[in-house]
N, C-alpha and C positions, 0 to 999 in steps of 0.2 A: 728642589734642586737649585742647583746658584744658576744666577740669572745669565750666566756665559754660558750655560750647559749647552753641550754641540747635541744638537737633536737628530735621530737617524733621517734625511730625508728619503723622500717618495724613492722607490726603485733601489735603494743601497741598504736593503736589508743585511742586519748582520744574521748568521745561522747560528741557529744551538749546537752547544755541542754536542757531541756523539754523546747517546746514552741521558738527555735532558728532553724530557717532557713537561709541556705548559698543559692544563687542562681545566675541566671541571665547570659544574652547572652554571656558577657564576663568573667562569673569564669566560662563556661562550655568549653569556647575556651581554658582555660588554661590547657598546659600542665597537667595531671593528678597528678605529684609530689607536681606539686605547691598548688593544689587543696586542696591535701591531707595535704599540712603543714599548708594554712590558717586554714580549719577547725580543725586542732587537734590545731593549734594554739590559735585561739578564744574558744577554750572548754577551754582551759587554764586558758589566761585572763580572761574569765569569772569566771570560778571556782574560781579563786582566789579574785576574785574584791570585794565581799562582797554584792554587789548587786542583789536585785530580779528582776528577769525578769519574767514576765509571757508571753508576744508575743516582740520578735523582729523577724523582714524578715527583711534581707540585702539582697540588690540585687545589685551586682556588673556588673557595667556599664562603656561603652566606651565614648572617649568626645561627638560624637554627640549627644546622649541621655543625657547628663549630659549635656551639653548647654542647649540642650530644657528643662530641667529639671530647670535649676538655672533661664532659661528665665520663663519658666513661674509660677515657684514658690516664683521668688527671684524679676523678673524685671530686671536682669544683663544679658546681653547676653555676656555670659561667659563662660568656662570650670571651674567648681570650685572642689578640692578635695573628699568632701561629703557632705553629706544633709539627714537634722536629723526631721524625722514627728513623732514627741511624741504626742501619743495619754492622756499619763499619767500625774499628776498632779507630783511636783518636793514632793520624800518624799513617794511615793506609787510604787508599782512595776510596773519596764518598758514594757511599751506596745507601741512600735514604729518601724518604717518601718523608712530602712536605705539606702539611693544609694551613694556607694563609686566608685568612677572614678580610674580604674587602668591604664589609659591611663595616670593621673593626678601621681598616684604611680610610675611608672614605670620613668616619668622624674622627680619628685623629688629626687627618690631613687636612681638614676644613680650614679654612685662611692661614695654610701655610704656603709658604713657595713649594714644596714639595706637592701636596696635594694626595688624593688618592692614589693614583699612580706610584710617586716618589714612595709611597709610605708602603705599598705592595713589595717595592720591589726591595727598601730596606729590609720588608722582613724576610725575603726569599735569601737575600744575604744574608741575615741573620741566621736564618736554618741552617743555611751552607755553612758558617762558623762553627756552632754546636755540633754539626756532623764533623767537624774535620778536627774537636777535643776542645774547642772554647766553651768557656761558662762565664755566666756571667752572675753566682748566687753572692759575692761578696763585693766590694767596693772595687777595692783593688783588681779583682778580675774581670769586673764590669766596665771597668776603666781603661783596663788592656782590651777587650773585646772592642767594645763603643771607637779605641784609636786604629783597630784593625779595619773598622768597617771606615771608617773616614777614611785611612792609608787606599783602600779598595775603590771607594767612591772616587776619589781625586786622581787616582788614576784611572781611570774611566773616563774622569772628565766630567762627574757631576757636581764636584766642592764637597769639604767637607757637610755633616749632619752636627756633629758631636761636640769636636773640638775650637779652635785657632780657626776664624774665618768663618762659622755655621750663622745663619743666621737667618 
């Protein structure tokens, strides 16, 4: 995240919003600071995103469940970042269940600014996009997607990832 990023302090938690749940074997292993900045974190991004959510459950997950996850959802027997179950039509409010791999965060994030953390919560914003009708399978729409998540981060207050200024 850019190096001005306003960090939640002690005592000024932000809430989730109605109908978001953080969970799962691996955000409960995490040290309790980090816990606490994902979720004040994605109150954030959410709040600012502009988008309705009526049910999102993220459930943050280590590789082996994220293999068997991608294996038998995807057919790839693989470790992938996240994976996004939209119950919702693209254009109605998000109703989808989220598993973000922080085993997948934690070495992507390795000597970034971002870090594991940063990299968690891009991809819970990422889910939130694909839930709400983005894709990202061709240039061009990966390129709308990627400035949607920058537009979202910066108003949040954490600088762009992607575009003008990531770095």
């Amino acid at each position: 995240m850019a190096s001005g990023e306003r960090r939640p302090t002690p005592g000024a938690e932000a809430a989730l919003p109605a109908g978001v749940e953080l969970g799962g074997e691996a955000f409960a292993a995490l040290p309790g600071e980090d816990r606490d900045w994902l979720r004040n974190s994605v109150a954030r991004v959410l709040g600012t995103s502009g988008l309705r959510i009526d049910r999102l459950a993220v459930e943050f997950v280590g590789d082996e469940r994220m293999r068997a996850m991608h294996s038998r959802h995807m057919g790839l027997d693989s470790v992938t970042d996240v994976l996004t179950f939209a119950q919702n039509a693209p254009g109605e409010p998000i109703d989808a269940d989220v598993a973000v791999c922080l085993g997948e965060a934690g070495r992507r994030g390795q000597g970034t600014r971002a870090g594991m953390r940063g990299e968690a919560l891009l991809y819970v914003l990422h889910a939130v996009l694909h839930a709400a009708g983005h894709d990202d399978l061709d240039e061009a729409s990966c390129r709308r997607m990627h400035a949607e998540e920058d537009r979202i981060l910066v108003a949040a207050g954490f600088g762009p990832i992607f575009g003008e200024g990531a770095g």
